[in-house]
Structures are given as structure tokens and as C-alpha cells.
C-alpha positions, -999 to +999 in steps of 0.1 A: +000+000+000+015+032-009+001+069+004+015+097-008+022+123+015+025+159+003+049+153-026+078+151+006+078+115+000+052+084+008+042+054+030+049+020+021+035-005+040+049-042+026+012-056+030-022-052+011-044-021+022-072-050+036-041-061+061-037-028+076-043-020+111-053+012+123-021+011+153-002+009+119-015+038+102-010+060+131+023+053+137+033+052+097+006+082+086+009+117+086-005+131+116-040+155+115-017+185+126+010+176+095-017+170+069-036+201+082-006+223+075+001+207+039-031+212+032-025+253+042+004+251+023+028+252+053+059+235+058+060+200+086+083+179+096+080+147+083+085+121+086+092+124+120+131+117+134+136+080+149+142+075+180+174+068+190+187+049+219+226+047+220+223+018+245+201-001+223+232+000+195+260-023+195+294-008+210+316+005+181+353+005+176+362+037+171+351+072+186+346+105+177+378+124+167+398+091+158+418+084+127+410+058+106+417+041+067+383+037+050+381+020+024+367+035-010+371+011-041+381-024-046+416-018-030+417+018-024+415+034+012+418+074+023+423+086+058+405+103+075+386+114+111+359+099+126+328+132+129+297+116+138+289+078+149+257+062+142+248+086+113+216+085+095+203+103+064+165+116+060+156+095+033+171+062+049+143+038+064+133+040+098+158+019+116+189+026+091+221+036+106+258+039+095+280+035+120+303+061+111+306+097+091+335+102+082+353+134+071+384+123+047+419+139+043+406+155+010+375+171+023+350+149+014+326+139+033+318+098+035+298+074+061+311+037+065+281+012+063+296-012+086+321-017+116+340-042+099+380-041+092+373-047+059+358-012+054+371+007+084+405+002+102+423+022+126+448+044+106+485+035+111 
């Protein structure tokens, strides 16, 4: 079942619309406050940020302000610093986190989709 919301992007629910509970389209559906102000023409967050519970996440390797080797193609790898841990973008699923962003030597900005050596390692 897809619902668009607003033209800021939709819900998808992986079922058909007869399967749909109501506790499910209140907590995936545009609230009356967010729908009211589309419908004005004013601007409302959503969706709405996830909740995020640090102690529910798995301990990482590396912290804030470490150096690391990330690794960018088949057998390339750039240093950089570790900025943010447990990064998310707006238009990743609810649930979605990277483990790390990562600002490299060059300037450029990358996340690392996994706390694995073989796409982050602690820089020599």
C-alpha cells in the first residue's frame, strides 16, 4: 500500500491495504496536525526523526575524533577522522544507521556502512 504524503515523500507498507491495522496507520501516517498544514500550504516535519537509543546500538570500535583508513574502491583506502557515529540520512528507512561519518583527508565527506576491518581500520 502506498500513500503519498504531500509530494515530501510516501508510505509503504509491505502488505495489502485489507491487512492494515489502524495502530499501523498511526504510527506510519501523517499526523492531522502535518496534513492540516500541507493542506494550508505550510511546511511539517515529516517524517518524524527515529528515536534513537545509543544503549540499544551495539558498541563501536572507534570514537569521535579518531583516525582511521576507510576504504573506497576495490583496493583503495583514504584517511580520514571519525565526525559523527551512528549517522543517519532523511531518506534512509526508519531503523537505518551507518555507523560512522567520516570526514576524509581531501575534504569529502563519507559514512562507512559497517564496523568491519574490511571497510574501516584504525589508521597507522
Amino acid at each position: 500500500m502506498n500513500v503519498f504524503s504531500g509530494g515530501r515523500g510516501m508510505v509503504n507498507l509491505p502488505m495489502e491495504s485489507r491487512e492494515v491495522t489502524p495502530e499501523e496507520l498511526a504510527e506510519n501516517f501523517p499526523t492531522v496536525e502535518v496534513l492540516t498544514k500541507w493542506h494550508a500550504g505550510e511546511e511539517a516535519d515529516w517524517p518524524p526523526e527515529p528515536q534513537f537509543e545509543e544503549s540499544a546500538m551495539p558498541q563501536l570500535r572507534f570514537g569521535v575524533g579518531q583516525k582511521v583508513l576507510c576504504r573506497v574502491g576495490p583496493k583503495e583506502w583514504h584517511s580520514g577522522e571519525i565526525i559523527q557515529t551512528w549517522y543517519r540520512e532523511v531518506t534512509w528507512p526508519n531503523g537505518a544507521w551507518a555507523p560512522y561519518k567520516v570526514k576524509l583527508d581531501d575534504g569529502r565527506c563519507i559514512f562507512a556502512p559497517g564496523d568491519m576491518e574490511q571497510i574501516i581500520k584504525a589508521a597507522p
